[in-house]
NUTI-425748 format. One record per residue (C-alpha): x, y, z. Coordinates in Angstrom, 3 decimals. Layout:
BEGIN
NODE X Y Z
...
END
This chain:
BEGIN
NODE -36.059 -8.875 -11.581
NODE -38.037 -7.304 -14.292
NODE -40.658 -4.645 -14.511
NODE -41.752 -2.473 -16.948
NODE -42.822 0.955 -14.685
NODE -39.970 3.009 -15.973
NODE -39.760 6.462 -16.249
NODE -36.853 8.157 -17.982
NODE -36.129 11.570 -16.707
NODE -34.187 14.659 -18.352
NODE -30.301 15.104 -18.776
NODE -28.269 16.813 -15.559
NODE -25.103 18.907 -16.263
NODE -22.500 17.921 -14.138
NODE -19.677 20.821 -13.770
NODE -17.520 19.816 -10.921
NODE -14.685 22.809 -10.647
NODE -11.104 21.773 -12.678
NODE -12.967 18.945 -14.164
NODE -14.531 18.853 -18.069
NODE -18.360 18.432 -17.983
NODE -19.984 15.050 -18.112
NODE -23.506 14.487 -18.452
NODE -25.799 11.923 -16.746
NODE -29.085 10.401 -17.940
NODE -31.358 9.659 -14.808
NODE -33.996 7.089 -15.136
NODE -35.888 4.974 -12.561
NODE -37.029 1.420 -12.873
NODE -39.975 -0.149 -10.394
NODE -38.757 2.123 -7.408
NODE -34.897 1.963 -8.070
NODE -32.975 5.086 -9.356
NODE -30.662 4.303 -11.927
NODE -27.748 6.275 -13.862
NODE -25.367 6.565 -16.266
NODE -22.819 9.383 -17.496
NODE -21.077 10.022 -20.607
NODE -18.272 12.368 -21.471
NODE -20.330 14.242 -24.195
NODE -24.155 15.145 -24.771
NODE -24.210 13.917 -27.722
NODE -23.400 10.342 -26.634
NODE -25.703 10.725 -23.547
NODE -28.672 11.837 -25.628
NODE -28.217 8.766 -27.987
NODE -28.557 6.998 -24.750
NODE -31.754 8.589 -23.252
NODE -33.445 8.073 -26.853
NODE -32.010 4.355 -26.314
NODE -34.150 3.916 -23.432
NODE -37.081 6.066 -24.656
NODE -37.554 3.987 -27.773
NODE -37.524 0.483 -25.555
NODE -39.734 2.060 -23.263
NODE -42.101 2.884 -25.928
NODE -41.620 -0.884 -27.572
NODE -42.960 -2.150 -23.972
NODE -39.704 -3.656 -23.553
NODE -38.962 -5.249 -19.910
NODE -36.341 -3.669 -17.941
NODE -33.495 -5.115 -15.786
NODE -34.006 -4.267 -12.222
NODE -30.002 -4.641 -11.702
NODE -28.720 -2.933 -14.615
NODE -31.949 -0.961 -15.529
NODE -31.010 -1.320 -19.234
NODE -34.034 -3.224 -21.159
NODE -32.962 -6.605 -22.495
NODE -32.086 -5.283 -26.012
NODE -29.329 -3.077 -24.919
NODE -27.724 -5.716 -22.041
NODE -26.299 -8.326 -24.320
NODE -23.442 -6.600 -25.267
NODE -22.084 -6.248 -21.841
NODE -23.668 -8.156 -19.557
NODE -21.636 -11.419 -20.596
NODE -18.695 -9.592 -18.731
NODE -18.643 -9.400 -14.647
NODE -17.102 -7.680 -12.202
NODE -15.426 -10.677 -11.234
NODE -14.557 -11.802 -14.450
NODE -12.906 -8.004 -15.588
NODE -10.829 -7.733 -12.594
NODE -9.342 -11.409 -12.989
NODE -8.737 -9.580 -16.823
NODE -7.057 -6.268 -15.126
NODE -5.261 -8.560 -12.643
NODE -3.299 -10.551 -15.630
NODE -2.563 -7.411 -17.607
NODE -0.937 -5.910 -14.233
NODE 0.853 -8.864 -12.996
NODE 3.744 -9.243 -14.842
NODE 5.576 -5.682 -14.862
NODE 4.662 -5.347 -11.039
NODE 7.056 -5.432 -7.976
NODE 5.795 -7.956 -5.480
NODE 4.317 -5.339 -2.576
NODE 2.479 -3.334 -5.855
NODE 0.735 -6.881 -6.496
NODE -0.241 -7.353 -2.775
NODE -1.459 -4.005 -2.678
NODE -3.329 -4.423 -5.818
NODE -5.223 -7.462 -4.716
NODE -5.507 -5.987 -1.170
NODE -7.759 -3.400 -2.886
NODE -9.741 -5.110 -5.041
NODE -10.131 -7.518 -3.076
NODE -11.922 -5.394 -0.503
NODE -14.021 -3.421 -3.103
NODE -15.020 -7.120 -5.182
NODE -16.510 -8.608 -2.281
NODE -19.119 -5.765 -2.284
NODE -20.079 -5.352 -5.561
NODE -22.620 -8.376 -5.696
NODE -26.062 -8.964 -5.537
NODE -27.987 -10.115 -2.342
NODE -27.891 -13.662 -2.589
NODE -28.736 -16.345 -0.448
NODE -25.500 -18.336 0.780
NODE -23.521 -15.285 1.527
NODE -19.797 -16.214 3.091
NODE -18.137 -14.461 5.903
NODE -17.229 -11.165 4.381
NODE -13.553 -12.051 5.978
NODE -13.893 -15.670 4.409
NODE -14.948 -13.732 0.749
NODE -11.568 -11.503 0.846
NODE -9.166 -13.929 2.012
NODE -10.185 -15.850 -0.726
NODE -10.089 -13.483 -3.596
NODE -6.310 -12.202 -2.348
NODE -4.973 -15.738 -1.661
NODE -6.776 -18.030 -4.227
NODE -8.766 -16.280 -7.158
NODE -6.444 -13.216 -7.767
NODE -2.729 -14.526 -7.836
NODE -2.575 -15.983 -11.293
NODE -0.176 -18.967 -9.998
NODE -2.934 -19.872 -7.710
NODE -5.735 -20.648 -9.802
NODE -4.428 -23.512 -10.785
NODE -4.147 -24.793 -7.186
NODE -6.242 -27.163 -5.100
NODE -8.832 -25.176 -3.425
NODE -9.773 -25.464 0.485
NODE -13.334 -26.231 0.321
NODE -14.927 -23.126 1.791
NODE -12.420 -20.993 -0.316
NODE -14.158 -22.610 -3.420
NODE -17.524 -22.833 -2.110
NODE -17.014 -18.739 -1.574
NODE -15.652 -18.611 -5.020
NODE -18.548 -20.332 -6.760
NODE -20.841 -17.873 -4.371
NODE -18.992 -15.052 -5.839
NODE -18.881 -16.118 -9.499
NODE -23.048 -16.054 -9.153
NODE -23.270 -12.926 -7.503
NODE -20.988 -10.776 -8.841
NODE -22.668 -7.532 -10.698
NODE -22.325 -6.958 -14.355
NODE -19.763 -4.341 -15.027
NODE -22.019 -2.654 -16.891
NODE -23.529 -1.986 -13.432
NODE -20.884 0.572 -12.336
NODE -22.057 3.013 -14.297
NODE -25.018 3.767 -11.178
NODE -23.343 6.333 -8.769
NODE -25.690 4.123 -5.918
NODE -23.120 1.464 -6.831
NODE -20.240 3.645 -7.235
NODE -20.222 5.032 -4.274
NODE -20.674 1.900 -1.547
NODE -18.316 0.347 -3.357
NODE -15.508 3.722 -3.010
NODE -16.916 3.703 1.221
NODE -16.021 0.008 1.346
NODE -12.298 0.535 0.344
NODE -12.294 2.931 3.287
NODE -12.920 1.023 6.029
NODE -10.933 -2.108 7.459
NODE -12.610 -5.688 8.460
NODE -14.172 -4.574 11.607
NODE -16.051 -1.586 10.022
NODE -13.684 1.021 11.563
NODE -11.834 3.808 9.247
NODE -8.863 2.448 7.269
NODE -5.744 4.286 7.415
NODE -5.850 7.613 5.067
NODE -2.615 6.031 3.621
NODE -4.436 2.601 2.556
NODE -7.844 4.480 1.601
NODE -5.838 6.494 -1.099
NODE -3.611 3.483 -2.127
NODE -7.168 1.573 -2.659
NODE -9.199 3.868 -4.355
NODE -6.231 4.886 -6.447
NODE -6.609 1.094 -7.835
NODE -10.385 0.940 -7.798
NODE -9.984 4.005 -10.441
NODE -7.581 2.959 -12.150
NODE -9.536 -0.310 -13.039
NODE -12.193 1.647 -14.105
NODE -9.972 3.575 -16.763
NODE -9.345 0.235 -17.719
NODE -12.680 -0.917 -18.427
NODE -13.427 2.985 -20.579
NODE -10.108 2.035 -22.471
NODE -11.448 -1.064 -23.736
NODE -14.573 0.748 -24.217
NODE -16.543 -1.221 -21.674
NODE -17.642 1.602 -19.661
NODE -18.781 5.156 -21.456
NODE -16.734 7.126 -18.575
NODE -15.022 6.423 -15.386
NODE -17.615 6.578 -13.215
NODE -15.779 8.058 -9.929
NODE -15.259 11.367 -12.136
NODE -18.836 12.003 -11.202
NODE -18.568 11.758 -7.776
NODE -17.453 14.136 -5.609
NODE -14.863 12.133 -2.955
NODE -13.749 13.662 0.147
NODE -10.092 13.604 -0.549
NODE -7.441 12.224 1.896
NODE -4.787 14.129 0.332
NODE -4.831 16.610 3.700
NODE -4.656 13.584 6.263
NODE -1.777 12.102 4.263
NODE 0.889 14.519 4.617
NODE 2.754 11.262 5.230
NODE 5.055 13.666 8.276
NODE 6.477 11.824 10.849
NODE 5.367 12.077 14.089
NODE 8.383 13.517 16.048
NODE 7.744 11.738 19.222
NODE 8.861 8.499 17.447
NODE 12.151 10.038 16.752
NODE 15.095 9.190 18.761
NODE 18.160 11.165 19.762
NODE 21.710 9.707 19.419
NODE 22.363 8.631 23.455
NODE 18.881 6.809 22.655
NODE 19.735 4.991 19.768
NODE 22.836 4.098 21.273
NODE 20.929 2.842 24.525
NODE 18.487 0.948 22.194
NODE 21.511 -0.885 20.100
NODE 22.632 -2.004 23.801
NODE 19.319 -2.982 24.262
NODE 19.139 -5.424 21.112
NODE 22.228 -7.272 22.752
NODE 20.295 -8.827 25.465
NODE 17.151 -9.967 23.734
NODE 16.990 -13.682 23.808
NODE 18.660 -16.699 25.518
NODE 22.225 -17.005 25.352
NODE 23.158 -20.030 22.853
NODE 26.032 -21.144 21.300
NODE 25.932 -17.906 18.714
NODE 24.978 -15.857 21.622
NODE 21.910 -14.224 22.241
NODE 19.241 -13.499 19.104
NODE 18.885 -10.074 19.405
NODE 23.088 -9.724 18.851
NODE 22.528 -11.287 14.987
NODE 20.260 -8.234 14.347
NODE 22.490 -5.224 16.156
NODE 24.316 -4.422 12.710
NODE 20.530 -4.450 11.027
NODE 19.299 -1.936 13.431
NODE 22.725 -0.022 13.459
NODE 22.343 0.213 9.531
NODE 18.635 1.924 9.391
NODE 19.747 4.713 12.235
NODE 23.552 5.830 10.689
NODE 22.253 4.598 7.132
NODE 19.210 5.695 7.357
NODE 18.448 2.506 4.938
NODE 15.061 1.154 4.940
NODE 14.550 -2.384 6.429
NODE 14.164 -3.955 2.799
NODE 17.841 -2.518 1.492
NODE 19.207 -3.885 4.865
NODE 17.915 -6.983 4.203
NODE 19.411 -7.394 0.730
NODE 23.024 -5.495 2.011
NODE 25.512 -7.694 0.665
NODE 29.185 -7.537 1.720
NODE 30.565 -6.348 -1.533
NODE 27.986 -3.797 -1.330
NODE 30.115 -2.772 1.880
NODE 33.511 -0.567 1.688
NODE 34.717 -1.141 5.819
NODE 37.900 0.483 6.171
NODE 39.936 -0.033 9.606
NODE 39.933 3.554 10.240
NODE 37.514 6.411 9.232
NODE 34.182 6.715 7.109
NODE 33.263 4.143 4.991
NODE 30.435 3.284 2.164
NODE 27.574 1.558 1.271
NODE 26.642 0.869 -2.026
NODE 23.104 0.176 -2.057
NODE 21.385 -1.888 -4.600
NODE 19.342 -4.625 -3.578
NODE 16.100 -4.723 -1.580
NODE 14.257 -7.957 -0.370
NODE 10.472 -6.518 0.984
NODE 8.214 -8.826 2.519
NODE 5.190 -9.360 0.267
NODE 4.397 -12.999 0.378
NODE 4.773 -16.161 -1.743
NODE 1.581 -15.730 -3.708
NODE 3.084 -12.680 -5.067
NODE 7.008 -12.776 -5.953
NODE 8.062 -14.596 -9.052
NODE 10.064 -16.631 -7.477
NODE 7.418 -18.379 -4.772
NODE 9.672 -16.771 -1.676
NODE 8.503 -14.234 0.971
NODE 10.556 -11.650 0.089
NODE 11.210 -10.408 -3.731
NODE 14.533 -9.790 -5.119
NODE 14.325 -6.620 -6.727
NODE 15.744 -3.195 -7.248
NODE 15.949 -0.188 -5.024
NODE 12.330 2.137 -4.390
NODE 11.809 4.578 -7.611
NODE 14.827 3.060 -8.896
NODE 15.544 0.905 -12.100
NODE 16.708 -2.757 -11.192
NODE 20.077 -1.773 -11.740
NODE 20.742 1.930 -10.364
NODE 22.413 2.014 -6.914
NODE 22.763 4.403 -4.255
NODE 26.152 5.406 -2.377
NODE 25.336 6.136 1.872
NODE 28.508 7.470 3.393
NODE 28.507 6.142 7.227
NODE 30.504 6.953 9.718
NODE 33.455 4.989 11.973
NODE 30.896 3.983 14.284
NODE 28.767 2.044 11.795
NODE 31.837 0.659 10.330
NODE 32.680 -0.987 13.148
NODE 29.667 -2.369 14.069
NODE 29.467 -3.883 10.370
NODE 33.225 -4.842 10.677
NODE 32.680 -6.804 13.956
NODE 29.112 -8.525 12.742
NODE 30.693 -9.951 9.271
NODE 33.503 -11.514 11.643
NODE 31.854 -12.922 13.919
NODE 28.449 -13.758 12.075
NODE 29.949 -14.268 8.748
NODE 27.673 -14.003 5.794
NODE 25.555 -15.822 3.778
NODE 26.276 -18.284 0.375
NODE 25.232 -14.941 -1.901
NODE 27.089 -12.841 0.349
NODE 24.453 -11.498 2.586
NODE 24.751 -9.742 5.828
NODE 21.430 -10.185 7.479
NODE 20.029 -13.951 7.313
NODE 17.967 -16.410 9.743
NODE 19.722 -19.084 11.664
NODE 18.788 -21.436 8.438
NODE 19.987 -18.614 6.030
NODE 16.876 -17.328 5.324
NODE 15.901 -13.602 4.896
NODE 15.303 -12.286 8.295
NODE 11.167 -12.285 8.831
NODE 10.077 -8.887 9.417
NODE 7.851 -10.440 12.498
NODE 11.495 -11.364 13.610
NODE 13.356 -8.027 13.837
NODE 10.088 -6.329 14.840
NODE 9.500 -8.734 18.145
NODE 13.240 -8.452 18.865
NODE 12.778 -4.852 18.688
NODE 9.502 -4.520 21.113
NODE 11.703 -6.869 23.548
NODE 14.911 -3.886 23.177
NODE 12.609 -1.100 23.588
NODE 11.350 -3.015 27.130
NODE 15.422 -3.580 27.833
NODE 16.144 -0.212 27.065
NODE 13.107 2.644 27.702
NODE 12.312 4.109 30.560
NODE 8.410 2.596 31.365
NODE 6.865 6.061 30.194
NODE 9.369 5.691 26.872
NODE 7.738 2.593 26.285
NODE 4.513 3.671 26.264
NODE 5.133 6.226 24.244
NODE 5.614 6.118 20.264
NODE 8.986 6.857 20.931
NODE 10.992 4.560 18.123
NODE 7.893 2.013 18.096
NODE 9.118 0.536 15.338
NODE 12.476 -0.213 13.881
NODE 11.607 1.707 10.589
NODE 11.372 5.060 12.985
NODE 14.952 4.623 13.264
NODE 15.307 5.506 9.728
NODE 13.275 8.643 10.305
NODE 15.571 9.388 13.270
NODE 18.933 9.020 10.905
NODE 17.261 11.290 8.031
NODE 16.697 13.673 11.493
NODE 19.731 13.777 12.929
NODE 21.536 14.792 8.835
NODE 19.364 17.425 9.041
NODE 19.658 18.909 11.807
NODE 23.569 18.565 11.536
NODE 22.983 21.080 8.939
NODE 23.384 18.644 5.921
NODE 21.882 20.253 2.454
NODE 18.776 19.021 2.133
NODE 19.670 17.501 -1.332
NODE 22.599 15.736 0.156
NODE 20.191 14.091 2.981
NODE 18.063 13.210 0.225
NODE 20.368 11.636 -1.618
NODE 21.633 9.498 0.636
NODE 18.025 8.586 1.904
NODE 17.051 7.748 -1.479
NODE 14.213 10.420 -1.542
NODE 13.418 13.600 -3.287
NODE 13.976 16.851 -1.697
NODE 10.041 17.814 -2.158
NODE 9.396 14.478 0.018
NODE 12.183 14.440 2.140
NODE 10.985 17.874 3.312
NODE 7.480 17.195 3.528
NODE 7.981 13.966 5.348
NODE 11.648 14.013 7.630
NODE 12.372 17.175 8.270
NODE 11.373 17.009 11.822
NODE 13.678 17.627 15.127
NODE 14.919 14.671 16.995
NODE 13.822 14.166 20.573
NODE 14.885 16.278 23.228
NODE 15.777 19.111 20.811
NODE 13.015 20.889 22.038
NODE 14.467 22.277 25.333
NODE 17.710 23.498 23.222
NODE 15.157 25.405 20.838
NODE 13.287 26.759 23.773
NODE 16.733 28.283 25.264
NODE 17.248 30.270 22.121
NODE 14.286 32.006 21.584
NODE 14.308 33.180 25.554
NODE 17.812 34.177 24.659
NODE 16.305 36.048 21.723
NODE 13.757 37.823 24.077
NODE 15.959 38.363 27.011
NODE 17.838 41.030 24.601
END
């Protein structure tokens, strides 16, 4: 829509604290505000006098972009579609897998909002799903489209805004809510929030680096930060204590029918076993290979981990599989990590590898076909151990509610042994500054023996 009722206001001073000024020009077109800021006042008073001069000419404004049609051309061939497809291809190929889900996840969320309001609008659910599964993945643009996936697409392709268009804090800013909220309309986690608007801005420095944009326009706003509610500390009522653990490993035995390679949940014990004395995450378990395992018949032994096989789905691994074949977490694809563990996980590994075996690349942990183990797989079996194993009020509880809590109770129990915390972070494959802000918590029931010292303390 066009209109010609403009007026073109005065410069504002923006001086958020720690940041450099920026400077926005504020002009109105028909009814709708409109912005832009720029990193100098120089550049942002060449841009007033801009719109001045066209107002003067009786030049038409856009109601979208509230630019008049001489200054659109040069940017208004480029969507927001179009320049995240752009980001997308420049990302893809130095990315892990989960990065590249995460990546679309994001975008994906905050594309389906920035369009205009037109008719034909697909279920926002419909919109997303097809952006992460069909327009984003590079490998699947070539593919055969379901029909509503392309009829969304084509929607999409019409409504998406210019780019140009993010330079309006009133776009901005719906666009940074958006990424905060999941499907149903309820808060995301703080976790995901940060992860997507960390994306969102980083596309945005994308777009000012190929001089597309005059300035990153979140730098103007001022976002509550999650930084607080991510602490990222485990909750200590999900941690377990050893006669727990123990009870929970028993627990795993009887999940499933008995068969002729026994009962399902008994392929998995050694998994479990491995993220409590190993303290590995469910990914390096998953890629544990046997020469990554030294098993002596008597006393400690040692992993060497190296691989990791996390779940991120076949749109986004390189090689079309579930799970992607890659290096350890803030590792190169090559550096390894030595975990001492102790007789007891020895054995447990010793007994699985003869009776299990292990797979054609030497795997551990594999499906009944030979498959990586589904993480919907280990997580059921564990929800059926916890039933086996928990008391009914255990159960309810967070107490180990998932099997990754039983890394968090092996980092625990090191601690609290009175390992050096760069020694526990070492073997957990963390830093010290995040181990401590994240693990070091007590393990369950240790609050009773706490309790009896300090009334020791003030019976003196």
């Amino acid at each position: 829509m066009k209109s010609r009722e403009v007026r073109i206001r005065g410069i504002q001073v923006n001086a958020l604290a720690g940041r450099k000024k920026s400077y926005t020009v504020r002009w109105v077109v028909g009814t709708g505000p409109k912005s832009r800021t720029f990193g100098t006042r120089a550049l942002a008073d060449n841009f007033r006098s801009d719109l001045m001069q066209a107002a003067n000419r009786g030049e038409a404004f856009d109601g979208d972009s509230g630019l008049p049609w001489s200054m659109m051309a040069p940017v208004e061939s480029v969507s927001w579609l179009g320049f995240v497809r752009r980001y997308v291809d420049m990302q893809w190929p130095g990315a892990a897998a989960k990065s590249r889900e995460s990546t679309t996840d994001a975008l994906a969320t905050v594309t389906a909002v920035l369009v205009r309001d037109l008719a034909g609008r697909p279920d926002p659910a419909l919109l997303r799903r097809a952006l992460r599964e069909w327009e984003f993945p590079p490998a699947s643009r070539q593919l055969d489209r379901p029909v509503e996936m392309a009829a969304a697409l084509r929607w999409l392709g019409k409504a998406s805004l210019p780019l140009s268009a993010l330079a309006e804090a009133a776009v901005v800013r719906p666009a940074l809510d958006a990424l905060g909220l999941t499907m149903d309309g309820r808060p995301a986690a703080a976790s995901t929030t940060r992860r997507r608007r960390s994306v969102f801005y980083k596309v945005l420095q994308y777009a000012v680096e190929l001089e597309l944009l005059d300035f990153n326009p979140v730098d103007k706003l001022r976002v509550r930060s999650t930084r607080r509610k991510v602490a990222g500390e485990v909750d200590r009522r999900v941690v377990v204590n050893i006669r727990q653990a123990r009870e929970l490993l028993t627990g795993v035995t009887y999940v499933g029918r008995r068969g002729k390679n026994g009962r399902r949940g008994e392929r998995l014990v050694a998994f479990y076993a491995c993220l409590y004395f190993a303290a590995l995450r469910p990914s390096e378990a998953l890629g544990l290979r046997e020469r990554d395992c030294h098993l002596p018949a008597t006393g400690w032994g040692l992993l060497t981990v190296e691989k990791s096989r996390p779940a991120a789905g076949k749109r986004y691994t390189d090689s079309g599989e579930v799970h992607d074949d890659r290096g350890l977490k803030h590792r190169g694809d090559t550096e390894a990590r030595e975990v001492p563990i102790p007789p007891e996980l020895v054995a447990i590994l010793r007994a699985h590898i003869d009776r299990f075996g292990v797979g054609a690349d030497g795997r551990l942990f594999r499906s009944d076909r030979g498959n990586v183990v589904a993480a919907s797989t280990y997580s059921r079996a564990w929800e059926e151990a916890r039933t086996l194993s928990l008391t009914p009020d255990r159960v309810a509880s967070p107490l180990a509610g998932r099997p990754y809590d039983l890394r968090h109770a092996g980092v625990s129990l090191w601690l609290n042994a009175g390992l050096p915390a760069p020694k526990v972070a070492q073997r957990a494959g963390h830093s010290v500054d995040v181990l401590l802000k994240v693990y070091a918590k007590c393990i369950d029931g240790d609050r009773s023996r706490m309790n009896e010292r300090i009334e020791a303390a003030l019976s003196r």
